[in-house]
VEXDREN-2710 file (C-alpha; in Angstrom, 1 decimal):
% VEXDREN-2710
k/r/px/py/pz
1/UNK/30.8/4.0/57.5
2/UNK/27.6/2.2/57.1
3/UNK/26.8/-1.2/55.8
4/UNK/24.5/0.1/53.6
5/UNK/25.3/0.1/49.5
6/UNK/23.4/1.5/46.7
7/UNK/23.7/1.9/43.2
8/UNK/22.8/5.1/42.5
9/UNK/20.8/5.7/38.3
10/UNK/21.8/8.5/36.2
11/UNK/21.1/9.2/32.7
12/UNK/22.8/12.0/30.7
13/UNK/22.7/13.1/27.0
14/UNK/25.5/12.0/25.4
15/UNK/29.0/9.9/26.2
16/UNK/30.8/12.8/27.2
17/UNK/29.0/14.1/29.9
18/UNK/28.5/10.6/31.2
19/UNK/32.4/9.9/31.1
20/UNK/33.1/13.0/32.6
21/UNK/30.5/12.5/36.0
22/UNK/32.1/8.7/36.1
23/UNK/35.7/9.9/36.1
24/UNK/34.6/12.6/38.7
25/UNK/32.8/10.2/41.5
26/UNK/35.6/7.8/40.8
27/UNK/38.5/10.3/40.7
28/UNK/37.1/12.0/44.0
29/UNK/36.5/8.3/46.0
30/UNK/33.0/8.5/46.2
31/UNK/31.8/5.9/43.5
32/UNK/34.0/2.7/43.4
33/UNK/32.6/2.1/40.0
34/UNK/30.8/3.5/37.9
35/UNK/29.1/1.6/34.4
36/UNK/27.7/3.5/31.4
37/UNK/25.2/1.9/29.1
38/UNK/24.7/3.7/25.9
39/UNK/21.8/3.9/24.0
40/UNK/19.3/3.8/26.0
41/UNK/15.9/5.1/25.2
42/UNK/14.0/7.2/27.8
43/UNK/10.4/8.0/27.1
44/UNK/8.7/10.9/29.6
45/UNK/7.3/14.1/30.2
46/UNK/8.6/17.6/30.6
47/UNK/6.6/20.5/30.4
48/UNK/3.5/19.2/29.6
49/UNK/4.8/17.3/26.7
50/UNK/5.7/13.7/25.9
51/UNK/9.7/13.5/25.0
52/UNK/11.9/10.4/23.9
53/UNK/15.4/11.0/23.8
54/UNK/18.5/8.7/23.3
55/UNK/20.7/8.7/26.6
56/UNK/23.4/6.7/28.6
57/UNK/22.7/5.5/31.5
58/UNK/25.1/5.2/34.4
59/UNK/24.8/2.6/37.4
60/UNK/26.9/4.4/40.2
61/UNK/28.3/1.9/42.9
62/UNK/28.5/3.5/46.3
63/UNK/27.6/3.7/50.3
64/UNK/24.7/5.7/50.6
65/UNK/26.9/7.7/53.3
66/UNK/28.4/9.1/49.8
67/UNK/24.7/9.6/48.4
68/UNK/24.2/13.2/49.2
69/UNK/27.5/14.6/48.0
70/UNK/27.1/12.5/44.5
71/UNK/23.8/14.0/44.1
72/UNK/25.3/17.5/44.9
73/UNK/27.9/16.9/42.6
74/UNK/26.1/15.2/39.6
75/UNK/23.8/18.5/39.7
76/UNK/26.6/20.8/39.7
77/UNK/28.5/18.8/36.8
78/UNK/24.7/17.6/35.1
79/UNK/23.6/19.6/31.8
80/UNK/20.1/18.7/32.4
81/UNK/18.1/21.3/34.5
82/UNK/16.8/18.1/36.3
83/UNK/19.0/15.4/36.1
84/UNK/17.9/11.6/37.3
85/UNK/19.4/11.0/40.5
86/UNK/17.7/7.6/41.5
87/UNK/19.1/5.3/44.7
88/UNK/18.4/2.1/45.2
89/UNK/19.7/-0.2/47.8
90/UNK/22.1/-3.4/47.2
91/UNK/20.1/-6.0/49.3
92/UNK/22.4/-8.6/48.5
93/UNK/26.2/-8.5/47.4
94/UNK/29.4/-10.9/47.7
95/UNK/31.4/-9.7/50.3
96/UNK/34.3/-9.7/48.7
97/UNK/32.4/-7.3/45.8
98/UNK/31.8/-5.3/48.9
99/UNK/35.5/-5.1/50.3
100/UNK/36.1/-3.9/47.5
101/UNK/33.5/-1.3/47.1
102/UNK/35.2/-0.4/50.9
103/UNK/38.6/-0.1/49.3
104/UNK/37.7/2.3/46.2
105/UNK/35.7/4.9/48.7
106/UNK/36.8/7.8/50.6
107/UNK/38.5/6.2/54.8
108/UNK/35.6/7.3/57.2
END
């Protein structure tokens, strides 16, 4: 496994499809955790017009060794036809924060 972490960005409609793709990655090892901040306002454009809607957010803690099968199955799980799937990497963590990130994740 690599030493590389990420927190993967996710917004969904409403608090049940958010709770349901957190339980999953968590459930299936490949999120150690996985917060959801509701109410958050997302401003953008889709289809040639400007939407706002009022989402949850969730901040998905992972290796990005996990990245392409939590992408794979946000989509599949996702009621947006093109759901935010955003990585970014953790540059700097405690590493005890990340033995434990290593203990909630799927053995290499």
């Amino acid at each position: 496994m690599s030493l590389n972490y990420q927190i993967i960005f996710c917004t969904c409609p409403d608090h049940n499809s958010a709770n349901e793709i957190a339980t999953h990655l968590v459930t299936e090892k490949l999120a150690a955790c996985v917060n959801i901040l509701p109410a958050v306002t997302s401003v953008y454009e889709w289809q040639g017009k400007i939407e706002s809607a009022q989402e949850q957010l969730l901040l998905i803690k992972s290796h990005d060794d996990f990245y392409a099968r939590i992408e794979t199955e946000i989509i599949n799980l996702h009621p947006y036809e093109l759901p935010e799937v955003v990585a970014v990497p953790m540059e700097h963590a405690s590493p005890q924060y990340l033995q434990w990130i290593n203990s909630c994740l799927l053995p290499e």
